[in-house]
DOMIMI-775211 format. One record per residue (C-alpha): residue number from 1; residue in one letter; x, y, z. Coordinates in pm, 1 decimal, decimal comma, padded with zeros to 6 digits. Example, Ala and Ser with C-alpha at 12.3 -4.5 7.8 and 13.67 -1.06 7.14 Angstrom:
// DOMIMI-775211
R pos code       c1       c2       c3
R   1    A  01230,0 -00450,0  00780,0
R   2    S  01367,0 -00106,0  00714,0
This chain:
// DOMIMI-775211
R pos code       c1       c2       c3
R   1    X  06458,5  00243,1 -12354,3
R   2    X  06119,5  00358,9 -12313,8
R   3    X  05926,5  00245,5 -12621,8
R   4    X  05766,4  00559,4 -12781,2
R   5    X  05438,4  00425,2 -12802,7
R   6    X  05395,2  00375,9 -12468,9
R   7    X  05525,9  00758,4 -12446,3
R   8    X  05221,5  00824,9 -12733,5
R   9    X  04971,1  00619,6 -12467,4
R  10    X  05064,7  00808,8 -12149,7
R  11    X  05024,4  01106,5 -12314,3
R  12    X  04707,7  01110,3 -12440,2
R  13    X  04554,3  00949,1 -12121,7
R  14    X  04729,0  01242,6 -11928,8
R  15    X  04514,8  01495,3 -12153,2
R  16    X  04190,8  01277,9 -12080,8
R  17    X  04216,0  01314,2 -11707,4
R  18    X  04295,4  01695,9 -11735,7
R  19    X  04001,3  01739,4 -11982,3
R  20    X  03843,7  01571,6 -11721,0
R  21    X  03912,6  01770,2 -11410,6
R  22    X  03856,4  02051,4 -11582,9
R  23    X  03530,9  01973,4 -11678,1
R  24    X  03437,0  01821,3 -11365,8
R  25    X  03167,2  02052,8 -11253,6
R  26    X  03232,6  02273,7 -10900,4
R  27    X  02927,3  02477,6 -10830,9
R  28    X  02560,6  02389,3 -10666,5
R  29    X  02284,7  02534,7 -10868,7
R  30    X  01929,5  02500,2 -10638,3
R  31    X  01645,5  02661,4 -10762,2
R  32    X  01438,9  02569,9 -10414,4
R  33    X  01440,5  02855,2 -10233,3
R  34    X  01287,2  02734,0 -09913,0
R  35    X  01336,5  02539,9 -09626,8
R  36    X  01081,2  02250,4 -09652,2
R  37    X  00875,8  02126,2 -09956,9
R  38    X  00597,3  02092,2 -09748,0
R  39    X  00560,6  02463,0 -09684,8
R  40    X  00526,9  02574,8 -10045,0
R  41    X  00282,0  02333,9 -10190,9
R  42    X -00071,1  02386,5 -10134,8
R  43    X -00287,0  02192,6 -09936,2
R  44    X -00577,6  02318,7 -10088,4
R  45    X -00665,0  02312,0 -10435,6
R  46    X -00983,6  02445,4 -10564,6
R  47    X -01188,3  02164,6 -10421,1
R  48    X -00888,6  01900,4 -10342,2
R  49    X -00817,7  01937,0 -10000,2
R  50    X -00509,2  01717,8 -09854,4
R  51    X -00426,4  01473,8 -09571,3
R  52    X -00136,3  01270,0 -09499,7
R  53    X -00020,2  00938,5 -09630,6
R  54    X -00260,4  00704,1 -09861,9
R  55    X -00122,3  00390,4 -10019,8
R  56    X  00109,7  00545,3 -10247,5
R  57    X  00426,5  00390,1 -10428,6
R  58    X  00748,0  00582,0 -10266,1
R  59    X  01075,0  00583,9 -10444,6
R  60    X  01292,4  00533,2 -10119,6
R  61    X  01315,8  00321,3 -09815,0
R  62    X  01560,7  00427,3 -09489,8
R  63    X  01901,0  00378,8 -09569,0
R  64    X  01888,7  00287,7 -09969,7
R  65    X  02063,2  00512,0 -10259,7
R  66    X  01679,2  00714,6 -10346,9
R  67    X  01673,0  00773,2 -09934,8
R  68    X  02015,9  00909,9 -09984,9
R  69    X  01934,7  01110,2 -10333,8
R  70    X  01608,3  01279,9 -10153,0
R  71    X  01661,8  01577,8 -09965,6
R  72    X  01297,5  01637,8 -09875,1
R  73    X  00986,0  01507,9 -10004,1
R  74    X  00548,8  01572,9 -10016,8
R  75    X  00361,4  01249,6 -09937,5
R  76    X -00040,0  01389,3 -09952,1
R  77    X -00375,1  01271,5 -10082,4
R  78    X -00573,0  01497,9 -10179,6
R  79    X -00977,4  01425,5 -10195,1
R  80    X -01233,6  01591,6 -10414,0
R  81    X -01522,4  01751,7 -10195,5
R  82    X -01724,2  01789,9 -10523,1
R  83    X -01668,0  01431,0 -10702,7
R  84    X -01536,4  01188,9 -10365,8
R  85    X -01221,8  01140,6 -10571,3
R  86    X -00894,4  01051,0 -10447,0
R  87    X -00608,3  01169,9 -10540,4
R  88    X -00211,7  01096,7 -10435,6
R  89    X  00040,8  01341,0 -10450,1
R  90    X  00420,8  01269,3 -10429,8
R  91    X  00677,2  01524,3 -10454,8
R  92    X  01089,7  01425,5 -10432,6
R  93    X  01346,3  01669,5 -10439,4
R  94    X  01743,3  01640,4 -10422,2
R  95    X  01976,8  01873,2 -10398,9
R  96    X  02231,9  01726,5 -10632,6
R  97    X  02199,8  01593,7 -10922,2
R  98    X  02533,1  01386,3 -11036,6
R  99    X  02618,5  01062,9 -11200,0
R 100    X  02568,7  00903,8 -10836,4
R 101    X  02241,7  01049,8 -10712,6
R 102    X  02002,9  01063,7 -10980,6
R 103    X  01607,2  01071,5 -10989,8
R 104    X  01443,1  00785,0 -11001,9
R 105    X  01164,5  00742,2 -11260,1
R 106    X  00845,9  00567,6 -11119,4
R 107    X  00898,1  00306,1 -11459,1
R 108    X  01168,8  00183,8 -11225,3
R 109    X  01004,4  00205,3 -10892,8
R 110    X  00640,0  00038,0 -10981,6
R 111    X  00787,9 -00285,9 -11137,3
R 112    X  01049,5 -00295,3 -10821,5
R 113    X  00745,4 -00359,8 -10620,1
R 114    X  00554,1 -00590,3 -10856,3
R 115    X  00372,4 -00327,3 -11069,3
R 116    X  00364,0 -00365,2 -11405,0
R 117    X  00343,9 -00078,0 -11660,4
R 118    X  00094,8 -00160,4 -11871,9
R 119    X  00064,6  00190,0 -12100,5
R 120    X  00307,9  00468,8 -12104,4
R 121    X  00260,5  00772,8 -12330,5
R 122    X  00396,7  01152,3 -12358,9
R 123    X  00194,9  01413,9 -12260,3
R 124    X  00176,5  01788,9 -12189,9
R 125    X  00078,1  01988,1 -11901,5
R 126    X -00120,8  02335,2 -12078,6
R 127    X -00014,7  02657,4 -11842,0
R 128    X -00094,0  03015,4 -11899,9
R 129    X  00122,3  03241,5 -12129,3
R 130    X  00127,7  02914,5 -12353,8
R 131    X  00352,2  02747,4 -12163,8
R 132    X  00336,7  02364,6 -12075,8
R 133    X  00531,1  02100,9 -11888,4
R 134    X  00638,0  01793,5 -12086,9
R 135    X  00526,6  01474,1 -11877,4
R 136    X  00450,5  01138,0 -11875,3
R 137    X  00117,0  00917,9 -11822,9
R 138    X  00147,9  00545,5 -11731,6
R 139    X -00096,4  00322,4 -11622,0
R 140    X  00101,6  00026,2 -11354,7
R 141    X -00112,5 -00264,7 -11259,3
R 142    X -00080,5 -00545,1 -11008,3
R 143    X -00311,6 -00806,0 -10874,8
R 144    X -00617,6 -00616,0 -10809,4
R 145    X -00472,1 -00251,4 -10845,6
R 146    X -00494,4 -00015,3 -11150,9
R 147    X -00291,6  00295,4 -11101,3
R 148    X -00311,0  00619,8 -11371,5
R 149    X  00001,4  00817,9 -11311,8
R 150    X  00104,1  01142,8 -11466,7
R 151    X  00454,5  01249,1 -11407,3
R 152    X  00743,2  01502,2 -11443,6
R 153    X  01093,0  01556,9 -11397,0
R 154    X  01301,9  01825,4 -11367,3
R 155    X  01675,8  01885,3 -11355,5
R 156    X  01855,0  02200,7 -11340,7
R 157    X  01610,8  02401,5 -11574,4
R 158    X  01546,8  02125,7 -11813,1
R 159    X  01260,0  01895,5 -11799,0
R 160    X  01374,0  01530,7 -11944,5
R 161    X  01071,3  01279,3 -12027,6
R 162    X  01303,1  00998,8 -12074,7
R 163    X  01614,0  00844,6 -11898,8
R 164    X  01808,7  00945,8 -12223,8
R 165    X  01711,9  01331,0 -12215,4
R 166    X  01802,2  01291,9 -11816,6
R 167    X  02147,5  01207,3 -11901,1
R 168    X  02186,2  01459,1 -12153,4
R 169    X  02063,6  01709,8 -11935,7
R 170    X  02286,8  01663,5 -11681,9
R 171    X  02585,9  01671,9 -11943,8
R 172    X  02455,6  01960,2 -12052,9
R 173    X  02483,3  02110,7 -11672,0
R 174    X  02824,5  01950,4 -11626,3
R 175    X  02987,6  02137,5 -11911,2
R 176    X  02819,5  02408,6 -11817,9
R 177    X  03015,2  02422,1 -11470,4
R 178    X  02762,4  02314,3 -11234,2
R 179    X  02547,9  02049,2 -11105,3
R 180    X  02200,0  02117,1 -11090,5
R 181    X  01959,1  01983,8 -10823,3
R 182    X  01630,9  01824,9 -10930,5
R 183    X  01249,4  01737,0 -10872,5
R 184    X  01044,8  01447,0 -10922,4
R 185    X  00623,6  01551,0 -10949,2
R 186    X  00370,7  01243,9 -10954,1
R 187    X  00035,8  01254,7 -10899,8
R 188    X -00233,3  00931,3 -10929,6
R 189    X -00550,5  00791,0 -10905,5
R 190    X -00684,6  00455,8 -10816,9
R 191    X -00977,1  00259,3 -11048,3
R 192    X -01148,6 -00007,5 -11148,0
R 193    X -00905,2 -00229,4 -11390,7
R 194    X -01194,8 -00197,1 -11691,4
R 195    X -01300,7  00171,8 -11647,9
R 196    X -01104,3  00404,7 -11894,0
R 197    X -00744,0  00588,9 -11803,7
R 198    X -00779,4  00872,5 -11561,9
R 199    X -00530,7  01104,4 -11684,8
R 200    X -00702,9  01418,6 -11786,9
R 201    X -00834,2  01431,8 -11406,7
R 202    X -00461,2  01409,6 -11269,8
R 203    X -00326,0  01637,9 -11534,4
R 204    X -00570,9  01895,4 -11428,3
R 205    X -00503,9  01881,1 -11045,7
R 206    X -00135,8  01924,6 -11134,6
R 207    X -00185,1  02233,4 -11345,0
R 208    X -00398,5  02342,2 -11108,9
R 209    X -00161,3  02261,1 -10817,5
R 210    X  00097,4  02434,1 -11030,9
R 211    X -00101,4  02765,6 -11079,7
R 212    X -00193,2  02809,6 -10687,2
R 213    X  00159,4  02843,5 -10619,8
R 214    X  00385,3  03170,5 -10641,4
R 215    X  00604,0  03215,7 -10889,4
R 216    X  00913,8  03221,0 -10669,4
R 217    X  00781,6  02878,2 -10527,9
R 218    X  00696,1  02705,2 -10863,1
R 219    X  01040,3  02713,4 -10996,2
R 220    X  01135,3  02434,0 -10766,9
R 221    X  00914,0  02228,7 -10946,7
R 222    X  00896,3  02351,6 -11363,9
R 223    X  01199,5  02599,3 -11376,2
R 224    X  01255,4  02972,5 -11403,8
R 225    X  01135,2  03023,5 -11702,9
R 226    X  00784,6  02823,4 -11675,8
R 227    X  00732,9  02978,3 -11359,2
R 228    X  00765,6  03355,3 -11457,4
């Protein structure tokens, strides 16, 4: 005789896995447009004007879970003509985001390599039309380097500052009916472990970054609606 709890127990778990599958998002929302990251972001910037590489902290190495979770990516520094600055640009995009392949936030990439974070805070980016991007300034030392970094993340159309918001974004897409694809923005500056926290300097390159780009182009980074 079949006992009738076990009846009560199957049926419930049955209604879990079709709540499931029908939740289970089907359809690819991108809101990058083009073909190659590198052809939409500017590689001059008022007076920043780029070149390749620098010693910059990347969030993937061949054949690891971020390599797999970046489609394309923006590895630059850009130098001040005006001031001698430097200034390093990193830009990660992927296609999907899902519970798999998710962006990786540099508070996880900078200790991997033996980087502490030594001061994280919330800030915002100020656009026109009053419209700003919620990011995030740390400072990550390690032996003799001292590393400002301002930061943001965006997924689908939302812009999560913390690992929490991230997840509830992506629920948020998921019961929607899609997964969304998603962009990770860092810029940083090098200096002296005593001088004062750079991040006014990097916050301004990245709204001006931001601002030399089309509309139909910025998107990829803030969103539709920033963007307009």
């Amino acid at each position: 005789m079949i006992d009738r709890r076990d009846l009560l127990i199957g049926g419930i778990c049955a209604v879990g896995l079709a709540g499931a599958e029908y939740l289970r998002p089907r359809e690819l929302r991108t809101l990058f447009e083009g073909e190659k990251l590198d052809s939409i972001v500017p590689y001059s910037i008022g007076p920043w004007k780029a070149r390749e590489g620098g010693e910059m902290v990347v969030p993937k190495t061949p054949g690891s879970l971020a390599d797999r979770l970046y489609s394309d990516t923006v590895q630059r520094t850009y130098f001040n003509a005006e001031t001698g600055d430097g200034l390093m640009l990193l830009i990660a995009y992927g296609r999907s985001q899902s519970d798999l392949l998710q962006l990786h936030r540099p508070e996880s990439c900078y200790p991997a390599i033996g980087l502490d974070i030594k001061k994280r805070l919330f800030t915002d980016i100020a656009l026109g039309n009053g419209q700003q991007i919620p990011a995030v300034a740390l400072t990550a030392q390690g032996g003799s380097r001292t590393e400002d970094i301002v930061y943001w993340t965006r997924l689908g159309e939302y812009l999560p500052r913390t690992a929490g918001e991230q997840r509830e974004d992506r629920l948020k897409t998921a019961m929607a009916g899609y997964i969304g694809d998603g962009a990770l923005v860092r810029a940083s500056v090098l200096r002296s472990r005593d001088d004062e926290p750079r991040y006014g300097l990097v916050s301004s390159f990245m709204r001006h970054m931001v601002e030399a780009m089309p509309s139909k182009d910025r998107k990829a980074l803030i969103g539709t609606q920033r963007s307009a």
